[in-house]
C-alpha positions, 0 to 999 in steps of 0.5 A, spaced: 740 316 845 740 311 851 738 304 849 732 301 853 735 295 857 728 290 858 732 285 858 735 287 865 727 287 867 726 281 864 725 277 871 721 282 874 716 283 868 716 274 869 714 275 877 708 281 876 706 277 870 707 270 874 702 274 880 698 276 875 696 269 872 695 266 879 690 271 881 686 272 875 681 277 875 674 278 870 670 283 867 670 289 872 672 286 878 679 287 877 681 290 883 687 287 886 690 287 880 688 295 879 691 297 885 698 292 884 698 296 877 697 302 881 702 302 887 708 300 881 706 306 878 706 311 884 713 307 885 716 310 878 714 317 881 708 317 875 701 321 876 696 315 876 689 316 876 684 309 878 677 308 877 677 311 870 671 306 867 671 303 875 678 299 875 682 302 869 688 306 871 691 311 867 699 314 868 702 319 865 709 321 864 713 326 860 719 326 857 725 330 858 725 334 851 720 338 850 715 335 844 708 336 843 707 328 842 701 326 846 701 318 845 697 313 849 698 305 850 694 300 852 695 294 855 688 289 858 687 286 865 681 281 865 681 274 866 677 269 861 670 265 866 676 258 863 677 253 868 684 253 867 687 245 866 694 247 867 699 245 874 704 249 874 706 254 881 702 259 877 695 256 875 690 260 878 687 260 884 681 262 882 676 256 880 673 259 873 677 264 871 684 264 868 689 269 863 687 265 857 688 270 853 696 273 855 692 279 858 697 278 864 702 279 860 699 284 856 699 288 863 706 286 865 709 289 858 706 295 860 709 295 866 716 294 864 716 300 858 713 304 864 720 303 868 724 304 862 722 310 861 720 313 868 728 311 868 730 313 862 726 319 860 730 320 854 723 322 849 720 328 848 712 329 849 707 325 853 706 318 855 699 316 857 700 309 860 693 306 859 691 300 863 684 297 861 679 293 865 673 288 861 676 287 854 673 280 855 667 281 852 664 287 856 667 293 853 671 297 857 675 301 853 669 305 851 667 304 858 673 308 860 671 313 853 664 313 857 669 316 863 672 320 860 679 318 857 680 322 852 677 328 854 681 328 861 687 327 858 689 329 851 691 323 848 692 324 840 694 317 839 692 310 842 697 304 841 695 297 843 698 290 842 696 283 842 701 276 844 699 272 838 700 264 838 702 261 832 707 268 830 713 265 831 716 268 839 721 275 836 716 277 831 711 282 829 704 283 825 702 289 823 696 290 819 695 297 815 687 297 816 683 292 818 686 287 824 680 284 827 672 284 825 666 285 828 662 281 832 655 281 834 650 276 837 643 274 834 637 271 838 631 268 833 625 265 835 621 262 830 614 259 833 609 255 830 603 248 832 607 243 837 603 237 839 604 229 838 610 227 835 605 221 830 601 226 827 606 231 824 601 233 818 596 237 823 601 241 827 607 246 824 614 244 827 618 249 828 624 244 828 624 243 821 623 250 820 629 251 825 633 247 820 630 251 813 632 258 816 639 255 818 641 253 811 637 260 808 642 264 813 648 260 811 647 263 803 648 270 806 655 270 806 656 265 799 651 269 795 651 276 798 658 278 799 663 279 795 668 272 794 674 277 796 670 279 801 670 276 808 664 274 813 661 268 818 654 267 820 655 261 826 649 259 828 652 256 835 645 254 840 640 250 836 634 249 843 627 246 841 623 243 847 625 238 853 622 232 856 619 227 852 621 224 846 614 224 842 612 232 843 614 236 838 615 244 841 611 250 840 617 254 839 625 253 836 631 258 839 637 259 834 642 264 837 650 265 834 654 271 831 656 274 826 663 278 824 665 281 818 671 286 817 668 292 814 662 296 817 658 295 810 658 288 810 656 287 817 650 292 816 648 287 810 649 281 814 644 283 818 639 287 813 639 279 809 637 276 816 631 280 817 629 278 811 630 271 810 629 268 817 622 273 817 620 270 810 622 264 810 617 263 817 612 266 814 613 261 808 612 255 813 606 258 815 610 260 822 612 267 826 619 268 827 623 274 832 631 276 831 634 281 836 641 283 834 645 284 841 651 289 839 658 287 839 666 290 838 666 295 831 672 293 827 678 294 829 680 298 824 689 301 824 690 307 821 694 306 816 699 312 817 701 311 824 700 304 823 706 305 818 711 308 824 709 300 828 711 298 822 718 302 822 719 300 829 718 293 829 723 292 824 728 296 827 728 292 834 728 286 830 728 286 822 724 286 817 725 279 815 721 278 822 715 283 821 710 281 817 706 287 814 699 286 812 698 278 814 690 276 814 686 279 819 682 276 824 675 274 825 676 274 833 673 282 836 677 286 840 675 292 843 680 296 842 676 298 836 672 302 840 680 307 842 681 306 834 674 310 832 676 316 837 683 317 836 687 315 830 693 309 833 694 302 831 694 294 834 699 290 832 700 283 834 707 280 838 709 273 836 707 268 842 711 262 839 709 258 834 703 252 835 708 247 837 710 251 842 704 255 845 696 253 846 691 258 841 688 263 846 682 261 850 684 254 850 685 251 857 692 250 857 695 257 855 700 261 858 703 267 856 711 267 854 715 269 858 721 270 853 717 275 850 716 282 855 722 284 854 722 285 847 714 288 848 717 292 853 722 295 849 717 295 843 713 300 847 719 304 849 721 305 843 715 307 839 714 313 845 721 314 842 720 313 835 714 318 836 717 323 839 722 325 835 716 326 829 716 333 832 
């Protein structure tokens, strides 16, 4: 078999990439971006389906041989709602939004393996080029399930991959279970007696009630999980009252999130919540709400397919450049949704280690160029590799 050349590609992965950056779109609006994926891939002579999950793409391409590999890869498209502070030729020209989380070079390693295998289709079975809108945040991998990704197409198994700063650029990660946690949002609102701040013995102070329930929530983590286990409760908005300095409120508001790395530890997070916040209102005489708003499950790798990254990442760039099972994350990514209806796994590419590029979401982010053309390649050989397992 022919080797990919990405490198070849190297200069028009930058461009896309560049374009990208320049023109940053958010969570559905994505539609310049769609239709410039969109083109490319009509170019290379792919069937390309738009508007699945309201601006997600899907190509297909079958390869050469006969196989019956039907085998799904992902690469996001939104923007993050950032200002972005770099002054670089590329710097958005969208005040408050920005690539700060490399999803422009995501979509333009995509692009590339669907070059190299458009042009060399030297693979059997069928790729299913899956360009995603709203991972920010707004769930479009399952608004795209809610579409019918997978009943329209036959995909069997999904693949995702995430630049990583702080993984040194040439390396990969590959976890055989979890990669990154859950996330979900939770609302309190305890309420009480407000009324004049020099005569707190006739009133109930739903501040200094804020304060207990912060530090009851903070036990949850250190007296009910596991120590091998991993959680975090952050309480991140603390709001009680407004104007005047001597008024103490009627009413306290505590909002945050809580992750965990497996689905039996988010469930008795939450379950301690309810408990301490209602209990420890009620024992300062107070009434207290907690609405918890859903986020990303677990993004959780099949151990088997994520065996076969593992295989390829060390034949593109050995194995002393691939680090198996390192600590997941506690960032959330909605991949894990594609993760609990087909079986697949998300594998991390090194962006450069921290001296060389900022953490995601930070203001002055940027993709590394030098990477897509090993993603690209990464890409193009798992569609090989998994071909071949016929």
């Amino acid at each position: 078999m022919t080797a990919f050349n990405a490198e070849g590609l190297q200069i028009h992965m930058q461009q896309w990439r560049r374009d990208l950056h320049q023109h940053p779109e958010t969570a559905y609006e994505e539609h310049r971006t769609s239709a410039q994926v969109a083109a490319h891939l009509r170019q290379l002579g792919l069937e390309t389906h738009t508007g699945i999950g309201e601006t997600g793409v899907v190509a297909v391409l079958s390869g050469q041989h006969p196989g019956t590999q039907h085998i799904g890869l992902r690469a996001d498209m939104d923007a993050l709602p950032l200002q972005e502070l770099n002054n670089f030729a590329h710097t958005s020209c969208h005040p408050g939004k920005m690539h700060g989380c490399g999803h422009d070079g995501h979509t333009a390693m995509l692009l590339g393996a669907a070059q190299l295998l458009a042009e060399n289709p030297d693979f059997a079975g069928t790729v299913y080029f899956i360009f995603q809108p709203a991972e920010e945040g707004a769930a479009g991998a399952k608004r795209m399930i809610d579409d019918g990704l997978f009943t329209r197409f036959p995909i069997q198994s999904v693949y995702g991959m995430h630049n990583w700063p702080g993984l040194a650029a040439g390396t990969f990660a590959v976890h055989s279970g979890a990669v990154m946690a859950s996330t979900d949002a939770f609302d309190i609102t305890l309420t009480a007696q407000g009324g004049h701040a020099a005569m707190p013995d006739t009133l109930n102070d739903p501040v200094v009630i804020a304060g207990q329930v912060i530090t009851a929530l903070q036990t949850i983590v250190s007296r009910n999980l596991r120590p091998v286990d991993s959680g975090v409760i952050s309480v991140t908005q603390v709001q009680a009252g407004s104007g005047a300095y001597n008024v103490i409120p009627e009413t306290a508001h505590l909002r945050g999130t809580i992750r965990t790395l497996h689905e039996a530890q988010r469930s008795l997070i939450q379950d301690r919540m309810h408990c301490l916040v209602e209990h420890t209102a009620q024992a300062f005489g107070a009434k207290a709400e907690l609405h918890f708003q859903a986020g990303y499950p677990v993004t959780h790798n099949h151990a088997e397919h994520a065996q076969h990254c593992h295989t390829v990442t060390q034949q593109l760039v050995g194995a002393d450049h691939v680090h198996w099972n390192p600590e997941p994350s506690m960032g959330a990514e909605d991949f894990a949704y594609m993760l609990q209806e087909r079986p697949g796994a998300y594998i991390w590419i090194g962006n450069g280690l921290q001296e060389d590029s900022k953490p995601l979401h930070n203001p002055y982010y940027d993709f590394n160029d030098a990477i897509l053309p090993l993603g690209a390649r990464y890409w193009a050989e798992l569609v090989r590799y998994l071909g071949a397992l016929d």
